[in-house]
ZADO-1210 file (C-alpha; in nm, 4 decimals, padded with zeros to 6 digits):
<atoms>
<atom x="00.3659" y="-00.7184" z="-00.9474" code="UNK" pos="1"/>
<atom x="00.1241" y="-00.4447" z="-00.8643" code="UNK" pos="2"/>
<atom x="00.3825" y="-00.2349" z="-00.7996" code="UNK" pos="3"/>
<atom x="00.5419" y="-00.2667" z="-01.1477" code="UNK" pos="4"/>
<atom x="00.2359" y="-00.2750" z="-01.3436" code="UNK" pos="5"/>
<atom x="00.0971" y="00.0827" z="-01.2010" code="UNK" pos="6"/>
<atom x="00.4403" y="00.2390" z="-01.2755" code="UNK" pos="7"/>
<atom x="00.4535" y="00.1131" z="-01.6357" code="UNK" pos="8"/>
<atom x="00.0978" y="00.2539" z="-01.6722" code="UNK" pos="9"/>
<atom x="00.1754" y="00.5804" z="-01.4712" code="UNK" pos="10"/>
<atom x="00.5004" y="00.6060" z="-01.6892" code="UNK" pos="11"/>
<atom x="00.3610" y="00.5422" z="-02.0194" code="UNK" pos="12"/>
<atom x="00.0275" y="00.7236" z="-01.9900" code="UNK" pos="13"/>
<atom x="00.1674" y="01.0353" z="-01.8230" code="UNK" pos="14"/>
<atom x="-00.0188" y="01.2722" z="-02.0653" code="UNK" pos="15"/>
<atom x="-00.3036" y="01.1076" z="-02.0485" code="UNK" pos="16"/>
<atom x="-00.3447" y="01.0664" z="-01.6935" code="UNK" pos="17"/>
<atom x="-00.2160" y="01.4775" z="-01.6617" code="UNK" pos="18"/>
<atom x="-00.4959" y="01.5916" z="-01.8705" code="UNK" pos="19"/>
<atom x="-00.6795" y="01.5409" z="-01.5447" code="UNK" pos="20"/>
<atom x="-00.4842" y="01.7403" z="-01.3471" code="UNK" pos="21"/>
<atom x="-00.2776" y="01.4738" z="-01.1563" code="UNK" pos="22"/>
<atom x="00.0440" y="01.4988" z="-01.0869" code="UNK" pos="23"/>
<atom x="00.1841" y="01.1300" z="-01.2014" code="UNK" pos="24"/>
<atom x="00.5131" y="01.1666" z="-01.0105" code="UNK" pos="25"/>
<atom x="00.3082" y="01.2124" z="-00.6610" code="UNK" pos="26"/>
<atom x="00.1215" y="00.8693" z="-00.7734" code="UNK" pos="27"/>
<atom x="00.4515" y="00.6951" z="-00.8626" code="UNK" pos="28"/>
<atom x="00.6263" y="00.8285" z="-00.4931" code="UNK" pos="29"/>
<atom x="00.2877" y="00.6812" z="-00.3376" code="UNK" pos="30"/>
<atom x="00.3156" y="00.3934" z="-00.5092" code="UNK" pos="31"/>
<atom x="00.6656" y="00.3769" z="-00.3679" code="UNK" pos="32"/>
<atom x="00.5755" y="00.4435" z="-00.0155" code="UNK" pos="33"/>
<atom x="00.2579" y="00.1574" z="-00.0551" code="UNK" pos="34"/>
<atom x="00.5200" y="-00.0983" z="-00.1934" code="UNK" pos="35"/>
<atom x="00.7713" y="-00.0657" z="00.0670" code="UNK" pos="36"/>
<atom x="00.4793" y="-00.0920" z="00.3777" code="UNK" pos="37"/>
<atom x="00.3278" y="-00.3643" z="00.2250" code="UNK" pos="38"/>
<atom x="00.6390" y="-00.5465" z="00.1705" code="UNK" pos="39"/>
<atom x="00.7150" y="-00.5180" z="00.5602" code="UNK" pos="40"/>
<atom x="00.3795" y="-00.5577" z="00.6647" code="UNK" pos="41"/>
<atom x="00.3849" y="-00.9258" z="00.4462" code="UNK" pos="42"/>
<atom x="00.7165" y="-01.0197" z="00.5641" code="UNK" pos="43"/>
<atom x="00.5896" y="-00.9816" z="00.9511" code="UNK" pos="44"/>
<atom x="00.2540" y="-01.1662" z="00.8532" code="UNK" pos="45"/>
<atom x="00.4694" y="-01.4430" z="00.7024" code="UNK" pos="46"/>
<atom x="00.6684" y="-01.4766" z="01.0215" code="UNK" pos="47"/>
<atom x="00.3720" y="-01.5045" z="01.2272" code="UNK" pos="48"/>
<atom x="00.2394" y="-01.7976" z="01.0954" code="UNK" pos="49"/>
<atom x="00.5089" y="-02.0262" z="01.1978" code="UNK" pos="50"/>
<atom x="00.3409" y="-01.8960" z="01.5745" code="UNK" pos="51"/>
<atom x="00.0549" y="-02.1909" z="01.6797" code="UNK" pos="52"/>
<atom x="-00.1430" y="-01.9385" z="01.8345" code="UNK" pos="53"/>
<atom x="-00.4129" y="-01.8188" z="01.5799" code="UNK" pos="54"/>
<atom x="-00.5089" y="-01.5304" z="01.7697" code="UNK" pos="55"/>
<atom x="-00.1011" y="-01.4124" z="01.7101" code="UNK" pos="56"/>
<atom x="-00.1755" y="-01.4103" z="01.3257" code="UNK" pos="57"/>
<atom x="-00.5239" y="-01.2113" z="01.3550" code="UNK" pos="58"/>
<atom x="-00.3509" y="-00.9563" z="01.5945" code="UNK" pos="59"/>
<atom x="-00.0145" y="-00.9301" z="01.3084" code="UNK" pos="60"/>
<atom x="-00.2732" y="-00.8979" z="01.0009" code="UNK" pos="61"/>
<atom x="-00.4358" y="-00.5669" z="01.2132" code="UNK" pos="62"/>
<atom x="-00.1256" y="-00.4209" z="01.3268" code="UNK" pos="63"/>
<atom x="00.0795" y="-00.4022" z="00.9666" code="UNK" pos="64"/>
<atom x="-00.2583" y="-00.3131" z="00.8330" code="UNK" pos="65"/>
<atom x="-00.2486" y="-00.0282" z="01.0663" code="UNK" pos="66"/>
<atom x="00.0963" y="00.0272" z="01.0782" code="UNK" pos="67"/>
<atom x="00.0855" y="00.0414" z="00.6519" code="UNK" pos="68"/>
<atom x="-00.2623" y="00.2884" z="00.7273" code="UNK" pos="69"/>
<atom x="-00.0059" y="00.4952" z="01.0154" code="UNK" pos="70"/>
<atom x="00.2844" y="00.5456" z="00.7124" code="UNK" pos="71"/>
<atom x="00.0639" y="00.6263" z="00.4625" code="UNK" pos="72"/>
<atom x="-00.0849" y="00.8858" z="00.6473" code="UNK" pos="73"/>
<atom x="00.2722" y="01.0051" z="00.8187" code="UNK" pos="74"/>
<atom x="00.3998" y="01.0187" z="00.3970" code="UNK" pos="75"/>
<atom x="00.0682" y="01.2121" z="00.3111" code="UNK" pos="76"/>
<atom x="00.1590" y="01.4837" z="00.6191" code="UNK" pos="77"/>
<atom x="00.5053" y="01.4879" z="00.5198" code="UNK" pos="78"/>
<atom x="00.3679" y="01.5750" z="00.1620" code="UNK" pos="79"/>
<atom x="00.1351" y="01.8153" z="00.2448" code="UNK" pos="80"/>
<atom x="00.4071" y="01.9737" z="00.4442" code="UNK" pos="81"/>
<atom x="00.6438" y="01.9801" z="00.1477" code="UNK" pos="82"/>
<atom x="00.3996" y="02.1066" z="-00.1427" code="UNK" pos="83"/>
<atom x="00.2515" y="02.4030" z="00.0482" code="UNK" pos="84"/>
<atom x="-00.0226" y="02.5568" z="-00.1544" code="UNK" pos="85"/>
<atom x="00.0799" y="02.3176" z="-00.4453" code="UNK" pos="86"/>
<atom x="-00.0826" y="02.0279" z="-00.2941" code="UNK" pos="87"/>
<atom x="-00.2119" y="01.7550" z="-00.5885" code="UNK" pos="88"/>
<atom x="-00.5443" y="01.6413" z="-00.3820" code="UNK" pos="89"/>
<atom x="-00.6380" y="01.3760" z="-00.7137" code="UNK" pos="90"/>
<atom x="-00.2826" y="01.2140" z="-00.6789" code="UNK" pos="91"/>
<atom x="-00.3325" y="01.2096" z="-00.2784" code="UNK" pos="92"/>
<atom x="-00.6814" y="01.0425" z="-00.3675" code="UNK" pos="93"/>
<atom x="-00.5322" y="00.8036" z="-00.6274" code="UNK" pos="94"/>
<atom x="-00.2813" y="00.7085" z="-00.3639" code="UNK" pos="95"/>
<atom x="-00.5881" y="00.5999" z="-00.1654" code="UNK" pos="96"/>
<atom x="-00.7074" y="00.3706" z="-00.4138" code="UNK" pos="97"/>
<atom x="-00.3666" y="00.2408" z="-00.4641" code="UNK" pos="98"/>
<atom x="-00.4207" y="00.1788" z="-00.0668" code="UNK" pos="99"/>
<atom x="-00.7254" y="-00.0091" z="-00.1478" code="UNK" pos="100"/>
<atom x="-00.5915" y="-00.2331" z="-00.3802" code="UNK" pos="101"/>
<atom x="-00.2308" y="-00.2794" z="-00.2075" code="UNK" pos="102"/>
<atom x="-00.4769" y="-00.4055" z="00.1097" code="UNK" pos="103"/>
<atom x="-00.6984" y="-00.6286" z="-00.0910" code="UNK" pos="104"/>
<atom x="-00.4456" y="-00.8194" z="-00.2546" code="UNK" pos="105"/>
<atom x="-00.2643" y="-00.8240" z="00.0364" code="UNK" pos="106"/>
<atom x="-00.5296" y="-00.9727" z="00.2737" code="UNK" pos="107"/>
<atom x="-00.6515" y="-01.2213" z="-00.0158" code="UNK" pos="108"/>
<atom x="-00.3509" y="-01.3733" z="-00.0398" code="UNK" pos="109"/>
<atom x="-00.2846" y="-01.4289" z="00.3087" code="UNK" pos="110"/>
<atom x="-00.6070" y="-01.5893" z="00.3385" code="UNK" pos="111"/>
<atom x="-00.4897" y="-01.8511" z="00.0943" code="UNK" pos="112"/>
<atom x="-00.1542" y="-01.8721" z="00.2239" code="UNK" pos="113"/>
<atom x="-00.3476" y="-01.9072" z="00.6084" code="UNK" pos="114"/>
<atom x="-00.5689" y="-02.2020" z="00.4642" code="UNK" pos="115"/>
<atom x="-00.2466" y="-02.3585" z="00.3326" code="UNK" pos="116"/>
<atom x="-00.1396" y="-02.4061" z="00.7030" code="UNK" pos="117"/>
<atom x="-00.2583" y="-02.6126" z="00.9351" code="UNK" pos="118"/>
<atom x="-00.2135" y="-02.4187" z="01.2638" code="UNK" pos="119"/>
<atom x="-00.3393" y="-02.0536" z="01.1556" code="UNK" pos="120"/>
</atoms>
Protein backbone atom coordinates (compact mmCIF):
# COMPACT_ATOMS: atom_id res chain seq x y z
CA UNK A 1 0.00 0.00 0.00
CA UNK A 2 2.90 2.22 0.83
CA UNK A 3 4.46 1.27 -2.02
CA UNK A 4 1.64 2.40 -4.37
CA UNK A 5 0.71 5.45 -2.61
CA UNK A 6 4.47 7.08 -2.80
CA UNK A 7 4.57 6.26 -6.55
CA UNK A 8 1.21 7.89 -7.32
CA UNK A 9 2.51 10.93 -5.35
CA UNK A 10 6.11 10.73 -6.87
CA UNK A 11 4.33 10.32 -10.34
CA UNK A 12 1.85 12.97 -10.11
CA UNK A 13 3.85 15.64 -8.28
CA UNK A 14 7.02 15.23 -10.35
CA UNK A 15 7.37 19.03 -10.93
CA UNK A 16 6.72 19.83 -7.80
CA UNK A 17 8.89 17.60 -6.00
CA UNK A 18 11.88 18.60 -8.96
CA UNK A 19 11.71 22.16 -8.07
CA UNK A 20 13.82 20.91 -5.20
CA UNK A 21 16.30 19.43 -7.03
CA UNK A 22 15.36 15.69 -6.64
CA UNK A 23 15.53 13.45 -9.06
CA UNK A 24 11.88 11.58 -8.73
CA UNK A 25 12.94 8.56 -10.82
CA UNK A 26 15.95 7.76 -8.18
CA UNK A 27 12.99 7.95 -5.39
CA UNK A 28 10.64 5.72 -7.44
CA UNK A 29 13.84 2.94 -8.16
CA UNK A 30 14.33 3.25 -4.20
CA UNK A 31 11.06 2.81 -3.60
CA UNK A 32 11.37 -0.27 -5.77
CA UNK A 33 14.37 -1.68 -4.13
CA UNK A 34 12.51 -0.90 -0.33
CA UNK A 35 9.34 -2.80 -1.62
CA UNK A 36 10.96 -5.82 -2.83
CA UNK A 37 13.31 -6.20 0.72
CA UNK A 38 10.54 -5.62 2.73
CA UNK A 39 8.39 -8.00 0.99
CA UNK A 40 11.12 -10.82 1.64
CA UNK A 41 12.04 -9.69 4.86
CA UNK A 42 7.90 -10.08 5.88
CA UNK A 43 7.52 -13.26 4.16
CA UNK A 44 10.61 -14.81 6.35
CA UNK A 45 9.12 -13.07 9.57
CA UNK A 46 5.78 -14.71 8.72
CA UNK A 47 7.40 -18.11 8.46
CA UNK A 48 9.03 -17.80 11.67
CA UNK A 49 6.23 -17.56 13.71
CA UNK A 50 4.87 -20.93 13.10
CA UNK A 51 8.61 -21.73 15.12
CA UNK A 52 7.62 -22.11 19.23
CA UNK A 53 10.78 -20.72 20.08
CA UNK A 54 10.33 -16.89 20.70
CA UNK A 55 13.84 -16.16 20.69
CA UNK A 56 13.67 -17.64 16.67
CA UNK A 57 11.20 -14.71 15.87
CA UNK A 58 13.36 -11.87 17.73
CA UNK A 59 16.56 -13.22 15.95
CA UNK A 60 14.30 -13.26 12.14
CA UNK A 61 12.84 -9.59 12.91
CA UNK A 62 16.91 -8.39 13.30
CA UNK A 63 18.27 -10.28 10.53
CA UNK A 64 15.66 -9.09 7.53
CA UNK A 65 15.90 -5.79 9.27
CA UNK A 66 19.52 -5.98 8.60
CA UNK A 67 19.48 -7.85 5.65
CA UNK A 68 16.72 -4.98 4.14
CA UNK A 69 19.53 -2.20 5.91
CA UNK A 70 22.59 -4.60 3.89
CA UNK A 71 20.46 -4.14 0.26
CA UNK A 72 19.69 -0.83 0.70
CA UNK A 73 23.03 0.12 1.24
CA UNK A 74 24.51 -2.54 -1.56
CA UNK A 75 21.57 -0.53 -4.14
CA UNK A 76 22.88 2.93 -2.80
CA UNK A 77 26.78 1.71 -3.78
CA UNK A 78 25.62 0.30 -6.88
CA UNK A 79 24.04 3.84 -7.52
CA UNK A 80 26.68 5.85 -6.59
CA UNK A 81 28.76 3.70 -8.81
CA UNK A 82 26.45 4.23 -11.77
CA UNK A 83 25.76 8.16 -11.52
CA UNK A 84 29.41 9.24 -11.15
CA UNK A 85 29.56 12.92 -10.48
CA UNK A 86 25.72 13.03 -11.14
CA UNK A 87 24.90 11.64 -7.87
CA UNK A 88 21.13 12.99 -6.53
CA UNK A 89 22.21 13.10 -2.61
CA UNK A 90 18.19 14.53 -1.73
CA UNK A 91 16.72 11.40 -3.60
CA UNK A 92 19.48 9.10 -1.75
CA UNK A 93 18.19 10.96 1.52
CA UNK A 94 14.49 10.60 0.61
CA UNK A 95 15.21 6.95 0.05
CA UNK A 96 16.23 6.98 3.73
CA UNK A 97 13.07 8.19 4.92
CA UNK A 98 11.29 5.86 2.71
CA UNK A 99 13.61 3.33 4.87
CA UNK A 100 12.16 4.77 7.92
CA UNK A 101 8.77 4.39 7.15
CA UNK A 102 9.07 0.90 5.16
CA UNK A 103 10.67 -0.27 8.86
CA UNK A 104 8.04 1.27 11.01
CA UNK A 105 5.18 -0.10 9.38
CA UNK A 106 6.84 -3.08 9.02
CA UNK A 107 7.77 -3.73 12.70
CA UNK A 108 4.20 -2.34 13.87
CA UNK A 109 2.49 -4.70 12.18
CA UNK A 110 4.35 -7.61 13.18
CA UNK A 111 3.88 -6.64 16.63
CA UNK A 112 0.16 -7.03 16.14
CA UNK A 113 0.39 -9.96 14.07
CA UNK A 114 3.02 -11.45 17.14
CA UNK A 115 0.26 -10.62 19.85
CA UNK A 116 -2.25 -12.44 17.62
CA UNK A 117 -0.25 -15.69 18.34
CA UNK A 118 0.01 -17.47 21.14
CA UNK A 119 3.57 -18.92 20.99
CA UNK A 120 5.66 -15.73 19.77
Amino acid sequence: MIFLITNVLFLTGRAWINRWDVDVDVLIIGNLVLFGATAISFFLFTRSFNSKNPHAVVRTVYSGVLSKMVICLVAVFIYISVAGKGVDKAGIIGSMFLYLLYTTLEVAILMKLSKQKKNV
